[in-house]
C-alpha positions in Angstrom: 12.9 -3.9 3.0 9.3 -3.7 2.0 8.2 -4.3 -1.6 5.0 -4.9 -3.6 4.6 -5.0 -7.3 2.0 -5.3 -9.6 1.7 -6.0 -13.4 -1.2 -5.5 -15.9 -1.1 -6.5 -19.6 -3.8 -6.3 -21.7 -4.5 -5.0 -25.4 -6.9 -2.8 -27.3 -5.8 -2.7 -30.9 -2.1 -2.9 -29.3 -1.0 -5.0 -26.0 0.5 -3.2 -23.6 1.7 -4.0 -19.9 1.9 -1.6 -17.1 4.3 -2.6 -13.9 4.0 -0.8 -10.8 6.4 -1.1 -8.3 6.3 0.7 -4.5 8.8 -0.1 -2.4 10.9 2.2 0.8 7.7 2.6 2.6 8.0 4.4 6.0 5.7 5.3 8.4 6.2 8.8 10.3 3.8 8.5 13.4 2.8 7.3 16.6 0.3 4.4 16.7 -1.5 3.2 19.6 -1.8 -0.5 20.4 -3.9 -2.4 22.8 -3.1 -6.2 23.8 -6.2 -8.9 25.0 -6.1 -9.7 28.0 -5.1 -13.0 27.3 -2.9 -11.6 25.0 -4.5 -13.5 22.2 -4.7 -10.7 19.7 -3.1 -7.3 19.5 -5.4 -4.1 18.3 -3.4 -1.4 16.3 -4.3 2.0 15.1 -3.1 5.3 14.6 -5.1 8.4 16.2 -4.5 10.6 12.5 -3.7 10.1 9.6 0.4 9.4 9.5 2.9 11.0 7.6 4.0 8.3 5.0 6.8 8.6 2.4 6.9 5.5 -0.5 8.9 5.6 -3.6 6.6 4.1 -6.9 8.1 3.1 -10.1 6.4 2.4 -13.4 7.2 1.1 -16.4 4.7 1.6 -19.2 5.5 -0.6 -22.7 3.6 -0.6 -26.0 4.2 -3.9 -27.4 7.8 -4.9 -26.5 8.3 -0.7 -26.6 8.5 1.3 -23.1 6.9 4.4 -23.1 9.2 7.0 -21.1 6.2 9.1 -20.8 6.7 10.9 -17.1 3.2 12.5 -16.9 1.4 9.5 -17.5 4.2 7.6 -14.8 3.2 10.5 -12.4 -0.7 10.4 -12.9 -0.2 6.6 -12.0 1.7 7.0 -9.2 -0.2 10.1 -7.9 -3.2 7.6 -8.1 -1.7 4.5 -6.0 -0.2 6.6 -3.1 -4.1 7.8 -2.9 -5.4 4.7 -3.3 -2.8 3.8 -0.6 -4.0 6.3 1.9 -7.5 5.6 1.5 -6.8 2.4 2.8 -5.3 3.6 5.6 -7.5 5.7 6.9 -10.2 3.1 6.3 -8.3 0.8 8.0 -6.0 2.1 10.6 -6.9 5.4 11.3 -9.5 5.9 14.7 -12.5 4.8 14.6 -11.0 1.8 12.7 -8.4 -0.3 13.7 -6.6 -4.0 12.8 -6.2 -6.8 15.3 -3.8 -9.1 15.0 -3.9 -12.7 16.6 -0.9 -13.6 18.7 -1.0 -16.3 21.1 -3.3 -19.4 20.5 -5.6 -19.8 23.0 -5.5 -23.0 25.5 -8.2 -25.6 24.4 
């Protein structure tokens, strides 16, 4: 399965730490994808925005405390799955695509 996590500590009169975890990413769409001619590189993108569904823990501690604090959990995820989807549409939604290299060309 796919996973990323994150952690940020820092302090401002108390440290804290914030871990972020998002993990069972699926993608519900249709992409197109183009291949080079010399099939050197394949071209990927998706004609509208797709349907995504990603699950996002977090953990929020005081100190050596966890804060069980669901609102602020939910503002934080709320903000990464948008943060998320901006990148995609800046990235893989038409007019932009992502190529990936595939076959080395002969020198």
């Amino acid at each position: 399965s796919w996973r990323i996590s994150a952690r940020v500590e820092g302090s401002h009169y108390l440290s804290f730490t914030l871990n972020i975890k998002i993990h069972k990413l699926k993608v519900k769409d249709s992409f197109r994808l183009k291949c080079a001619k010399d099939l050197s590189s394949v071209t990927i993108w998706f004609d509208k925005v797709p349907n995504i569904d990603l699950q996002i823990d977090t953990t929020i501690a005081l100190g050596i405390l966890p804060i069980p604090l669901s609102i602020l959990q939910e503002s934080i995820a709320l903000r990464v799955r948008a943060a998320f989807l901006g990148w995609l549409k800046r990235s893989l939604v038409y007019p932009n695509t992502m190529e990936f290299p595939c076959l080395r060309k002969a020198s």
